[in-house]
C-alpha positions in Angstrom: 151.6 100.7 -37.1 149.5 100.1 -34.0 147.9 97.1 -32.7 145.3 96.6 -30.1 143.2 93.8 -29.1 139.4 93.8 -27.1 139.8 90.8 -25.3 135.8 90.8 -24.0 134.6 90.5 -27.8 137.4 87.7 -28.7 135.9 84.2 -29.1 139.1 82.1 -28.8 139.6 81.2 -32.0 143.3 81.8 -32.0 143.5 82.9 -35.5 146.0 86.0 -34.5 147.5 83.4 -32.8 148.2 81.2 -35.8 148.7 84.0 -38.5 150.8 86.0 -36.3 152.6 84.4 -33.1 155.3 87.5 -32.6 153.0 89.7 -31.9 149.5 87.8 -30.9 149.1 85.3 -27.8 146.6 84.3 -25.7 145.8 84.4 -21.9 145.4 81.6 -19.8 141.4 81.9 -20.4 142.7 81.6 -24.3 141.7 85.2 -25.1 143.7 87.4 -27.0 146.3 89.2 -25.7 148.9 91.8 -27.7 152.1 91.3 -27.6 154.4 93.5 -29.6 151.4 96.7 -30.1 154.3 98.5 -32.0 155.3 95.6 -34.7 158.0 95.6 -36.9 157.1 96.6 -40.9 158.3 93.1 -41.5 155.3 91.8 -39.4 152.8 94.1 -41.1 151.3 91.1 -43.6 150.5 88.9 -40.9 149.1 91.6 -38.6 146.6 92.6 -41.2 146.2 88.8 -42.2 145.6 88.3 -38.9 143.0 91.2 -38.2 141.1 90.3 -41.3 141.1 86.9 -40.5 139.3 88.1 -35.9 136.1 86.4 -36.7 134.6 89.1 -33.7 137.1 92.1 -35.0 138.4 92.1 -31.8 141.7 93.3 -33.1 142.8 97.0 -34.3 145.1 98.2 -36.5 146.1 101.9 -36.6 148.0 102.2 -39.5 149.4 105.6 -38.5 150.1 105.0 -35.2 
């Protein structure tokens, strides 16, 4: 799995943040920022919680990569 973040589309509602704090954070303007892009499988859950949960689907996850 692959995860990447568009930090110009992110509104700052820290969801990743919340839903998935190994591999989300956020910069000092409080926009996302990735991370861990290659997560652990243990981590997948939350990564896709979290992505479902990007009210702007700012984040990405390539499930192949």
């Amino acid at each position: 799995m692959r995860v990447t973040a568009n930090s110009e589309t992110c509104t700052v509602s820290s969801l990743c943040v919340y839903r998935a704090p190994e591999v989300f954070d956020q910069d000092d303007d409080g926009h996302v920022v990735v991370l861990e892009s290659e997560p652990s499988d243990a981590l997948r859950a939350a990564v896709l919680d979290a992505a479902r949960s990007c009210p702007t689907r700012s984040i990405r996850v390539d499930e192949e990569g």
